[in-house]
GUDREN-772047 format. One line per field, with one value per atom (N, C-alpha, C): atom name; x, y, z. Coordinates in steps of 0.001 Angstrom, whole numbers, plus 524288, in hexadecimal, padded with zeros to 5 digits. Example, Ala and Ser with C-alpha at 12.3 -4.5 7.8 and 13.67 -1.06 7.14 Angstrom:
2
site <- [N,CA,C,N,CA,C] $
c1 <- [83386,8300C,83390,83232,83566,83264] $
c2 <- [7E9C6,7EE6C,7F31C,7F736,7FBDC,8001E] $
c3 <- [81E78,81E78,81E78,81BA8,81BE4,81EBE] $
END
This chain:
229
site <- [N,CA,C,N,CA,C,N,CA,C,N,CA,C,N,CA,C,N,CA,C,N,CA,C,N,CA,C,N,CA,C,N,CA,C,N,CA,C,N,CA,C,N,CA,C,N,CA,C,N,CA,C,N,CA,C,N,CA,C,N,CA,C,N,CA,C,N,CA,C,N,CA,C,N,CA,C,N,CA,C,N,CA,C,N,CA,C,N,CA,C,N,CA,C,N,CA,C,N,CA,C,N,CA,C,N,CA,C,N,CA,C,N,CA,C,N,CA,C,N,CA,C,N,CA,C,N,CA,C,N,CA,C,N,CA,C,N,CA,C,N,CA,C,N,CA,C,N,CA,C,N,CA,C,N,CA,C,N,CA,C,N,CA,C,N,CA,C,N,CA,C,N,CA,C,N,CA,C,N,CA,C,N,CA,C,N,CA,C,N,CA,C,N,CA,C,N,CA,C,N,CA,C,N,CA,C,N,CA,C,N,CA,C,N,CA,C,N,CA,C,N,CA,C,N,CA,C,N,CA,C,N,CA,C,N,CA,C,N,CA,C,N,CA,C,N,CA,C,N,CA,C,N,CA,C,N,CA,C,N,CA,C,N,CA,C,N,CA,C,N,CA,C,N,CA,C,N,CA,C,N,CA,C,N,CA,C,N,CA,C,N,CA,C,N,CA,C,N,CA,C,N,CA,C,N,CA,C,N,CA,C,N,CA,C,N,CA,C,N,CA,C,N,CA,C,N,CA,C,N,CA,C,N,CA,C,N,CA,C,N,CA,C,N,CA,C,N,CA,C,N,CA,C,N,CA,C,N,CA,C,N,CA,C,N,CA,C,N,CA,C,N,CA,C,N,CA,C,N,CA,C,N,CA,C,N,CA,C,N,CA,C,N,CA,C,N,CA,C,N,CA,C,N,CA,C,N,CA,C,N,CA,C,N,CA,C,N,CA,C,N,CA,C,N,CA,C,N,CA,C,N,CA,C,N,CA,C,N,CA,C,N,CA,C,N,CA,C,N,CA,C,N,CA,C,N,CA,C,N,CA,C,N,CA,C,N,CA,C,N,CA,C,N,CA,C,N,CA,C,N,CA,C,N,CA,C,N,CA,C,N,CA,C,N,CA,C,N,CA,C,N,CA,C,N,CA,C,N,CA,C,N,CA,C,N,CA,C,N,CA,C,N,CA,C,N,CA,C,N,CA,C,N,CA,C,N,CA,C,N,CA,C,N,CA,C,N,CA,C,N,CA,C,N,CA,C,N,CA,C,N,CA,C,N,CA,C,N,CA,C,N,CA,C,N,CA,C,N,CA,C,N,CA,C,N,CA,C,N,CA,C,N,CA,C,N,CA,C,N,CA,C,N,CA,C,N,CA,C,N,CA,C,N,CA,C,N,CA,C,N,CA,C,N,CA,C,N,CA,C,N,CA,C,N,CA,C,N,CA,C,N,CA,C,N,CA,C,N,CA,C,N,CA,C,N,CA,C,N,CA,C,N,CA,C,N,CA,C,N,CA,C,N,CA,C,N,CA,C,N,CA,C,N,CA,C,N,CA,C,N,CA,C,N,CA,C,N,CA,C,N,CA,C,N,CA,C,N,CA,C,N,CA,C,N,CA,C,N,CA,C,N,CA,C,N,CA,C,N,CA,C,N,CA,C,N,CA,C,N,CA,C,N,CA,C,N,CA,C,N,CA,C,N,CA,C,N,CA,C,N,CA,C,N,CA,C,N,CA,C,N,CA,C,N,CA,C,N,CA,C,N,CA,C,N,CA,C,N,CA,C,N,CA,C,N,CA,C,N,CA,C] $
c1 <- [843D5,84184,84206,845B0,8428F,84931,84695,84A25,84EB6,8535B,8589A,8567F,854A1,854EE,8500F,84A76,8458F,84714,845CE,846E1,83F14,83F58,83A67,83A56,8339E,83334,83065,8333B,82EFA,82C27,8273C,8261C,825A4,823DB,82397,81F4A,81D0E,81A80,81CA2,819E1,81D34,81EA4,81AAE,81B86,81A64,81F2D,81CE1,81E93,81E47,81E8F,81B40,81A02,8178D,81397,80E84,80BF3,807F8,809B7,80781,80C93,80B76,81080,80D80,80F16,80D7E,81209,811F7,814B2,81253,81643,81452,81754,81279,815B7,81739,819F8,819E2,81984,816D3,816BE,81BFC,81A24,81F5E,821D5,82677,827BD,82A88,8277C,825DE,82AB8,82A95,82CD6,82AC6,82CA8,82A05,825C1,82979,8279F,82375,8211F,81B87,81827,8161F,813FF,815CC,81854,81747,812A8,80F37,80B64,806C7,80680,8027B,8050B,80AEC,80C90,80B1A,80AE5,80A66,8050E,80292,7FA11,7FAC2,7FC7F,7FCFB,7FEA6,8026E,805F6,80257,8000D,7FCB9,7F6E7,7F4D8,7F0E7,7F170,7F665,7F8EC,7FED9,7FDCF,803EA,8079E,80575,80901,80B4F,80AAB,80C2B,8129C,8137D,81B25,817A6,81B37,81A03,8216A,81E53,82401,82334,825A3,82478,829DB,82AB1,82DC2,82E91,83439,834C1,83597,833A3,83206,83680,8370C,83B53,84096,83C02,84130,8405C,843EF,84578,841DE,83E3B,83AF2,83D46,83A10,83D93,83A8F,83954,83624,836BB,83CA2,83FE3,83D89,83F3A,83EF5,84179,84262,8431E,8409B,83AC3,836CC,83AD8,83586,83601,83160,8320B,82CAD,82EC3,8298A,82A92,82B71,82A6A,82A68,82A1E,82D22,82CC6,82734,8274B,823D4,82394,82877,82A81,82A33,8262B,82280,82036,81DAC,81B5D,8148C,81214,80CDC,80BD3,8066D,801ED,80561,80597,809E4,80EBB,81278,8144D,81677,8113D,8122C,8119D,80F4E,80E46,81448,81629,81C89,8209C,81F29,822A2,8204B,81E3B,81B48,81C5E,81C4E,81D3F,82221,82660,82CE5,82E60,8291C,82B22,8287B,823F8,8223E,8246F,8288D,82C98,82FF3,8325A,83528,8300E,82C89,829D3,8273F,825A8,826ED,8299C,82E89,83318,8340A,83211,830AE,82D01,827D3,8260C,824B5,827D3,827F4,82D10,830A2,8343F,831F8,83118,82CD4,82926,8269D,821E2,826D7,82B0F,82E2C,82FF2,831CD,834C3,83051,82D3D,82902,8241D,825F4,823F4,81CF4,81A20,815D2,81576,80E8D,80D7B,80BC1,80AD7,807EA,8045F,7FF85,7FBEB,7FADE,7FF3F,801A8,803F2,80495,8075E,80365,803AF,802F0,80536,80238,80735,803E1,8058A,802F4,80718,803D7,8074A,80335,80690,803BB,8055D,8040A,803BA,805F4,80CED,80F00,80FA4,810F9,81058,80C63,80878,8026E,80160,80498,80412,806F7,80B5E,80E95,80C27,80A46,805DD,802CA,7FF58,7FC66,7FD66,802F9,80334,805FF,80926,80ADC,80606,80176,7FE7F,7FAE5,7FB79,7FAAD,7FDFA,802D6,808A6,80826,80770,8091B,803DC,800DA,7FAF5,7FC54,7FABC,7FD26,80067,80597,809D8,80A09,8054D,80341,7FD65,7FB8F,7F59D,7F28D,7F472,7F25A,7F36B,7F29E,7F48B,7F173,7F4E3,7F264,7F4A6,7F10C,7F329,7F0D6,7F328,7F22F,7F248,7EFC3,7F06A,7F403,7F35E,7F5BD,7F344,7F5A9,7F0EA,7F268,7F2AB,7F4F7,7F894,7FCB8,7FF59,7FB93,7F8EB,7F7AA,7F221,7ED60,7E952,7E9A5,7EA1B,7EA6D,7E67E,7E8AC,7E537,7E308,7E4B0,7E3E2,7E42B,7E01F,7E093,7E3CD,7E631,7E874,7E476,7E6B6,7E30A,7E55D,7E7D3,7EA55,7ECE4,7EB44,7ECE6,7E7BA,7E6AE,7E21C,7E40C,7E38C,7E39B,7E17C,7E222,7E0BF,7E146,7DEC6,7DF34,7DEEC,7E198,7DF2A,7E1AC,7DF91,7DF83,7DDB5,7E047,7DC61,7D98B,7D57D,7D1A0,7D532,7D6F7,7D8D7,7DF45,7E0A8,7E620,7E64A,7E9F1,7EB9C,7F0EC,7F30A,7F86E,7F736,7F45E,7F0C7,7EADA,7E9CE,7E414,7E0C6,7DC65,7D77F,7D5E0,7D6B8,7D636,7D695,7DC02,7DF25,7DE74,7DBBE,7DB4B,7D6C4,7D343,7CD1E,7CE31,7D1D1,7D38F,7D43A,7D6B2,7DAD7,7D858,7D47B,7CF8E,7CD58,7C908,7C615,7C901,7CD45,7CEC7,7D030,7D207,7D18C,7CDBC,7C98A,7C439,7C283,7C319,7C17E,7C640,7C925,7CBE7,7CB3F,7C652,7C605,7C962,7CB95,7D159,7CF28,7D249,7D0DB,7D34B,7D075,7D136,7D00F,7D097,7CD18,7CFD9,7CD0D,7CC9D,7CA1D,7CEE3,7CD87,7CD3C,7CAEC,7CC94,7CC7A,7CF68,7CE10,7CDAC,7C8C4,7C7AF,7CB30,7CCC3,7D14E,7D503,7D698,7DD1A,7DFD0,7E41F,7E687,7E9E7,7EE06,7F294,7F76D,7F40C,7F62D,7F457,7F9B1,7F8FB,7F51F,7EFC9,7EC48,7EBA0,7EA8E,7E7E1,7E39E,7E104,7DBFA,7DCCA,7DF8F,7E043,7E51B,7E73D,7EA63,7E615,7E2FA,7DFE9,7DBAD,7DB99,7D75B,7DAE6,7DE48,7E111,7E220,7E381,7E2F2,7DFAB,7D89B,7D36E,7D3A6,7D802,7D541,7D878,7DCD7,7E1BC,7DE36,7DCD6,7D9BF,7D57F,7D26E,7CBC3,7CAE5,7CFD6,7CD77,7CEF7,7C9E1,7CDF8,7CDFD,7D07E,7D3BE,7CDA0,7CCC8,7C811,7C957,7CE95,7CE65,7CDC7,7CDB8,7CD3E,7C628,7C342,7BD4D,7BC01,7BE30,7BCF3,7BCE0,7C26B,7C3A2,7BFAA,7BD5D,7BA1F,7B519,7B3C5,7ADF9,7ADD5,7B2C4,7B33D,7B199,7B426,7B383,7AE81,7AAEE,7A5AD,7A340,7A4EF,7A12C,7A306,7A6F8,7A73A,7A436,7A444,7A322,79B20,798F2,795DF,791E3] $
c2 <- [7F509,7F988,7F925,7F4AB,7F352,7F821,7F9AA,7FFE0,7FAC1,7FC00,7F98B,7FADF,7FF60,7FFB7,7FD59,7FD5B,7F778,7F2D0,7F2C1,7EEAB,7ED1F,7E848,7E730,7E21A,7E229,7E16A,7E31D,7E391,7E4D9,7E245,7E19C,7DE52,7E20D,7E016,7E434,7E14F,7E39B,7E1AE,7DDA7,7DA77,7D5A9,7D686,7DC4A,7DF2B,7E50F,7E7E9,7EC43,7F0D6,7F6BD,7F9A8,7F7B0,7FA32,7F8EC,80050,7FD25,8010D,803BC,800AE,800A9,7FF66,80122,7FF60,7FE5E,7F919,7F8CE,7FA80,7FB01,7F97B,7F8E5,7F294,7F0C0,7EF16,7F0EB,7F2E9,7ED55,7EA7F,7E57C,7E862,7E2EB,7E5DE,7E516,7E595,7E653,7DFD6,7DF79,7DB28,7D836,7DAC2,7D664,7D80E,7D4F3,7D8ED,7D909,7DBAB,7DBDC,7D6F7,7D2A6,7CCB6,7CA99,7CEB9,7CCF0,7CE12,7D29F,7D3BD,7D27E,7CDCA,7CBB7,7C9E0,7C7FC,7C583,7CA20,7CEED,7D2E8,7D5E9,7D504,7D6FB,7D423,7CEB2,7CB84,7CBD5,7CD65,7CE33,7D26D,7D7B4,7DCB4,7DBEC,7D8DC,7D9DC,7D634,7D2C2,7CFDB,7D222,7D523,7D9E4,7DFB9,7E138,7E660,7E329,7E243,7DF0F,7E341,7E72A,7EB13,7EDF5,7ED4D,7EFEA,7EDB4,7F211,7F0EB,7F1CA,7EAF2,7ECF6,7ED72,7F0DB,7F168,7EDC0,7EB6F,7E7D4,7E9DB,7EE6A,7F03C,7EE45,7ED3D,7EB3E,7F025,7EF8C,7F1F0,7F56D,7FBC8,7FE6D,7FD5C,7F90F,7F880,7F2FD,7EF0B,7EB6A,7EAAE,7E586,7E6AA,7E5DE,7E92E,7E90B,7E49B,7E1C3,7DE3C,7D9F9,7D991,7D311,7CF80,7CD93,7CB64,7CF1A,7CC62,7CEE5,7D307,7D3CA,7D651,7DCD7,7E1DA,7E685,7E8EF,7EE44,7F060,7F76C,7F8CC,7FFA9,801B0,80136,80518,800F4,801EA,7FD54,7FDA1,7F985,7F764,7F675,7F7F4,7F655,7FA6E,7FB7D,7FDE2,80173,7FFC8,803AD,80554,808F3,80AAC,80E36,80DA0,81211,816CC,818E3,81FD9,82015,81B01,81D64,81A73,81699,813A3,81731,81D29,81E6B,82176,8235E,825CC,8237F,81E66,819C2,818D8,81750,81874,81BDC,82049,824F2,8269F,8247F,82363,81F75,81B12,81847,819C9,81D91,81F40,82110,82471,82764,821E1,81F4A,81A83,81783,815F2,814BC,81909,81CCD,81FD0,82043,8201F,8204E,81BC2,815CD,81383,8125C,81424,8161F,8190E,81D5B,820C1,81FB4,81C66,8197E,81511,8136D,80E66,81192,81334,816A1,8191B,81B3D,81CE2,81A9B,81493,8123B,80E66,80E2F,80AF9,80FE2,814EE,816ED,8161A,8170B,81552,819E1,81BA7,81FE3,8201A,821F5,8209A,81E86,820B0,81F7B,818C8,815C9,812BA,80CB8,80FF1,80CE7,80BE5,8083D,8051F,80403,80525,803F3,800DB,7FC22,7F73F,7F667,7F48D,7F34E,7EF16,7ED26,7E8AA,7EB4F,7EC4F,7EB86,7EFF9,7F0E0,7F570,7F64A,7F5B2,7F7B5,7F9D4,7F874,7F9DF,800A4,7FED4,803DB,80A49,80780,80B01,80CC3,80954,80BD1,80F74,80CD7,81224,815C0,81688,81B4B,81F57,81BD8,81F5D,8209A,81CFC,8216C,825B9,824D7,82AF3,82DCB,82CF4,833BE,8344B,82F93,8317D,82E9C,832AE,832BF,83423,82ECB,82D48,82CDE,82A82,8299D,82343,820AA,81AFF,81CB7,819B6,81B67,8173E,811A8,80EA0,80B65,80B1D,80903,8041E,7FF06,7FA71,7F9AD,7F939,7F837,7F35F,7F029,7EB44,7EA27,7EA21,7E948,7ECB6,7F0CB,7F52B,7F928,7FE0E,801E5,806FB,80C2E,80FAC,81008,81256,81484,817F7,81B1C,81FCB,820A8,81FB7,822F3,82875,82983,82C64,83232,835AB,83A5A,83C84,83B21,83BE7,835D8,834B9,83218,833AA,82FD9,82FB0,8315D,835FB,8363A,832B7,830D9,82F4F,828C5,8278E,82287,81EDE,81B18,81813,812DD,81244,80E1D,80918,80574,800A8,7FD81,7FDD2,7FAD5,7F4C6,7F0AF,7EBFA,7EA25,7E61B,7E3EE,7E0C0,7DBBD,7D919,7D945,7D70B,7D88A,7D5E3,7D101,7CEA0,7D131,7D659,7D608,7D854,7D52E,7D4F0,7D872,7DB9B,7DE3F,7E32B,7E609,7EADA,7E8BF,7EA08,7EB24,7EB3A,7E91B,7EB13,7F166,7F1CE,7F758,7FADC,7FAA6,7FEA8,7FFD1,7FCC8,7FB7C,8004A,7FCFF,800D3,807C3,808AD,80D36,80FF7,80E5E,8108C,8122F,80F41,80F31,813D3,81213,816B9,81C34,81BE9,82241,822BF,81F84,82026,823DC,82039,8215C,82662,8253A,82D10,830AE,82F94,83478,833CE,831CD,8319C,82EE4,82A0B,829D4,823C1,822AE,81F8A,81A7F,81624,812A8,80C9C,80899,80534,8009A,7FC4D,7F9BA,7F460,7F02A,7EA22,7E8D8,7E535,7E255,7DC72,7D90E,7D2A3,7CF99,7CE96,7CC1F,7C636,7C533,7C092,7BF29,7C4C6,7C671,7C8E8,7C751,7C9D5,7CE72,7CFBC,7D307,7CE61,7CEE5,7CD17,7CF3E,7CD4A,7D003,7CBDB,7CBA4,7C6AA,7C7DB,7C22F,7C346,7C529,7C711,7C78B,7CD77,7D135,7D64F,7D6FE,7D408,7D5B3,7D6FF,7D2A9,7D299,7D6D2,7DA0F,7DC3F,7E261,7E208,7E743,7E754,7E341,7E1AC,7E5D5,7E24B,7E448,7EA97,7EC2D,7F303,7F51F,7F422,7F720,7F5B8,7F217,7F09D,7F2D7,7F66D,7F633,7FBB1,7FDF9,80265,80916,80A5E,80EE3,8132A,81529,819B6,81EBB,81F2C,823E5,82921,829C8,82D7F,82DEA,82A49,82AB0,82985,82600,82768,82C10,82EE6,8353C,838A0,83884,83B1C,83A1B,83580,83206,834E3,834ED,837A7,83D12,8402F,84479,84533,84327,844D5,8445C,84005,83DB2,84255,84459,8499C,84D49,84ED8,8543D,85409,84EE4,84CA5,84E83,84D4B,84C70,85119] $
c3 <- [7BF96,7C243,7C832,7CBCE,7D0F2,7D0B2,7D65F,7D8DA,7DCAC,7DD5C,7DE76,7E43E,7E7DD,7EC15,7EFC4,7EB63,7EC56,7EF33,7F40D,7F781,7F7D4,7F5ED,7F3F4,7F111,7ED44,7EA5B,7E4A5,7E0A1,7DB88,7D9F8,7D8B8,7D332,7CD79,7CAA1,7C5D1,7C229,7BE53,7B96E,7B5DB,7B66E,7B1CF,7ACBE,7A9F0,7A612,7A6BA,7A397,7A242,7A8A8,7A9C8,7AC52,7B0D8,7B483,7B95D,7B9FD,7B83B,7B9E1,7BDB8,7C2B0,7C7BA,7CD36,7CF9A,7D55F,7DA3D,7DBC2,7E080,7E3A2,7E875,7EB19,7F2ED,7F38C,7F74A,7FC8D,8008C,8058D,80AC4,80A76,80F3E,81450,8170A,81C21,82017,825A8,828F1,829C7,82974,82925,823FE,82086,81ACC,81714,812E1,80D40,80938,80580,8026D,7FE06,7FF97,7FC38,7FE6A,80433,8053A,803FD,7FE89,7FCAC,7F7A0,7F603,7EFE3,7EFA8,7F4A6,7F060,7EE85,7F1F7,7EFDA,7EC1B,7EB60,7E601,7E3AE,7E2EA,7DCC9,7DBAE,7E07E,7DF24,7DB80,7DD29,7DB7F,7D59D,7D566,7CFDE,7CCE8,7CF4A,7CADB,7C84A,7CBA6,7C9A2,7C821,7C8C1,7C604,7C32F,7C000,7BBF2,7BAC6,7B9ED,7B752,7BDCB,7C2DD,7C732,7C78D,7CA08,7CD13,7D252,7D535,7DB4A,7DDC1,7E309,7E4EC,7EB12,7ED86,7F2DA,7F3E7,7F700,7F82E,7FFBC,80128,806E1,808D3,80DAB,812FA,815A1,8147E,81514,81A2B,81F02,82318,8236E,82548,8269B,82BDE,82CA3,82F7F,83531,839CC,83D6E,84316,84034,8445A,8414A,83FD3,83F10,838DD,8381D,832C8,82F2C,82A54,82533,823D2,82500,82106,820DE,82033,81ED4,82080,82308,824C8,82126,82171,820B8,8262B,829B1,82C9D,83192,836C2,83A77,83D5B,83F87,84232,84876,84ACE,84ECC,851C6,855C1,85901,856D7,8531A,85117,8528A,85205,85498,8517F,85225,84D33,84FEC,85308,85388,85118,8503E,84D0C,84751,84747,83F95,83D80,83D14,83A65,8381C,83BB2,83BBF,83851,83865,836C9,832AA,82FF0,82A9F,8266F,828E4,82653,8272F,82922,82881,82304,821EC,81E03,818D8,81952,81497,81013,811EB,80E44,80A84,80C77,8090B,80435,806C3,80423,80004,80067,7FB85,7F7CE,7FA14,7F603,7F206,7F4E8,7F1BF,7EEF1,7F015,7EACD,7E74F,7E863,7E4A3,7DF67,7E3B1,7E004,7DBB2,7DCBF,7DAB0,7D66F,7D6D8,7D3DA,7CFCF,7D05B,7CE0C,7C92F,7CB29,7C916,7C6B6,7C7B8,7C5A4,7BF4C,7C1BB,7BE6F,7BEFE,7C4A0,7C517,7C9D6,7C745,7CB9D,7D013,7D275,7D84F,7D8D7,7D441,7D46C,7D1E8,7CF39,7CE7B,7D0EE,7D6A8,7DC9A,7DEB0,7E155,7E4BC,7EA08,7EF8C,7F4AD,7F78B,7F979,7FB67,80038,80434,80806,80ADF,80E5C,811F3,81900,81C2B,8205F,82067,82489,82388,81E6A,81C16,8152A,81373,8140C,81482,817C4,81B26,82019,81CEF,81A0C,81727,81198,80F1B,80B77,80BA6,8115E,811BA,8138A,8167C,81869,812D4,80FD1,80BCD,80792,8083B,80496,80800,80CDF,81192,80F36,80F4A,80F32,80885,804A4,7FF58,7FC8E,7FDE5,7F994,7F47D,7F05A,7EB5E,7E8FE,7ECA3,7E98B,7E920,7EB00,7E9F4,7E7A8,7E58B,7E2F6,7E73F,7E858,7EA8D,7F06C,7F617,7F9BF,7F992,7FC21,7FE30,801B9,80666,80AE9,80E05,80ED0,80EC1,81602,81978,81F14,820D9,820A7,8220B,82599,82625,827B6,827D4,82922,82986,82DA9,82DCF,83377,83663,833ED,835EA,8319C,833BC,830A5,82C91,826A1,82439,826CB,82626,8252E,82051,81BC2,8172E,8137B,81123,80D6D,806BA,80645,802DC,7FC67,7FA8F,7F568,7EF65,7EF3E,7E97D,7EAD1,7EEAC,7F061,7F37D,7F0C4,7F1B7,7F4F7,7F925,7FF48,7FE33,7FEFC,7FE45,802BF,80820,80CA9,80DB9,80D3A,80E59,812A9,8155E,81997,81C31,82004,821C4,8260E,82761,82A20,82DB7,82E45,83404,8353D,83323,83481,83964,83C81,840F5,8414D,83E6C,83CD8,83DE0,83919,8389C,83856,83C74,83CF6,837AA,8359B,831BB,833C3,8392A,838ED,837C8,836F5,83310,82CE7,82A15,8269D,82516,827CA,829A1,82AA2,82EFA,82FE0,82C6F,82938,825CF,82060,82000,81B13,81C85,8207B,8237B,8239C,82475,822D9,81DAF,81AFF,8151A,813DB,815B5,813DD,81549,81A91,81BE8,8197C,8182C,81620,81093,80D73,8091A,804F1,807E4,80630,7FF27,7FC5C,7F979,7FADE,7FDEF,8004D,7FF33,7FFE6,801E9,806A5,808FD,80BA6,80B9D,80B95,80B68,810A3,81027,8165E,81486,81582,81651,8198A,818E3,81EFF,82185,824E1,826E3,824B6,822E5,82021,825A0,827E7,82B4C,82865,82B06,829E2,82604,82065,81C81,81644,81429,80D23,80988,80CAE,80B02,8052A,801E4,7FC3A,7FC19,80032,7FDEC,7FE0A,802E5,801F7,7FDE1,7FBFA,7F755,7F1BC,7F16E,7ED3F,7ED6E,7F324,7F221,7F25D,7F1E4,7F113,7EAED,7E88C,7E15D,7E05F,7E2CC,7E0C2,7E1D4,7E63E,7E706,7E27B,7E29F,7DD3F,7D84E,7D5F5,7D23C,7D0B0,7D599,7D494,7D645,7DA9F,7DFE9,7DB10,7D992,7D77C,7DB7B,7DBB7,7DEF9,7DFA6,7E29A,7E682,7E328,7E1A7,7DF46,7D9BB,7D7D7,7D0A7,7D0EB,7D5C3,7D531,7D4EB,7D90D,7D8C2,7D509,7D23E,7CD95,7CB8C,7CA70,7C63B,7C67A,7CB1F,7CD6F,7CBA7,7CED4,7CCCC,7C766,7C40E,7BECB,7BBFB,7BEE6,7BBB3,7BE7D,7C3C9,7C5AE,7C19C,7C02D,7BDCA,7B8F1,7B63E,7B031,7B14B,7B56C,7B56E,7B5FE] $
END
């Protein structure tokens, strides 16, 4: 099933179809094999998931091997946001390819990122509300504060309290308007975790996929015990 033009990595189910998709975002610099170890957490508490650790659409431009989405090289809150939303479109395409070929729905997917990867998560569940059911964004933050919260896609913020990279601020920010725009959210913090993919915010992103049900199926839920009632 792995696609000939996947510059990446797959994993897959040890048995049987794959009835969940992650897929996960490295940050600037990195590739994709720096997130095997929150793939092998992931795949060991969803067995039946396909993850995708797909590398970083440009060749990074501040030396080394790695891969970034989108450069880094003078870049400023006026215009990350420009640049972001130049790399949104590719990343779509791959997963709508993926979901395709995997035969798994949106509501299904999974989009995880760490740092810039993180940054690209959340901005694609800003432009494409529910074509992921779930974001994790791991020390990340927005380009640009949302005006609208996302309705069919549930946020998962973590972060460390000591990162020196992206701010804990952002983190906070980014909740807080969640929140005021009614949005379905939540927010980790770990305390004397810098700007890293720590075990303890891996494990506690496990506990939210595992436990967090979605703001909107409470509602429905409510809804219905009101009408019943």
């Amino acid at each position: 099933m792995t696609d000939p033009s996947f510059e990446g990595i797959e994993l897959f189910p040890a048995t049987g179809p794959a009835r969940q998709l992650f897929v996960l975002l490295h940050g600037v610099g990195a590739t994709s094999s720096d997130l095997l170890p929150l793939a092998h957490k992931i795949l060991e508490a969803f067995p039946d998931a396909a993850l995708l650790l797909p590398d970083g659409t440009f060749p990074f431009d501040g030396g080394g091997s790695g891969r970034q989405w989108f450069s880094i090289r003078g870049v400023t809150d006026e215009n990350r946001p420009e640049r972001v939303a130049a790399a949104i479109p590719a990343l779509r395409t791959l997963l709508r390819q993926a979901q395709q070929r995997y035969n798994i729905l949106p509501t299904d997917t999974a989009l995880a990122g760490f740092s810039q990867g993180a940054i690209m998560a959340l901005e694609f569940s800003a432009r494409h509300d529910g074509e992921v059911g779930r974001v994790l964004a791991f020390s990340g933050r927005y380009a640009q504060l949302p005006d609208k919260a996302p309705e069919l896609t549930t946020l998962h913020l973590l972060h460390g309290e000591n990162d020196t990279v992206i701010p804990v601020s952002h983190a906070y920010a980014g909740y807080a308007r969640l929140t005021e725009l009614q949005g379905d959210a939540t927010l980790d913090v770990a305390s004397t975790v810098g700007h890293e993919l720590h075990d303890a915010l891996a494990a506690r992103a496990i506990v939210r996929l595992q436990t967090c049900v979605p703001l909107r199926m409470w509602q429905r839920a409510l809804g219905a015990n009101s009408g019943q009632a």
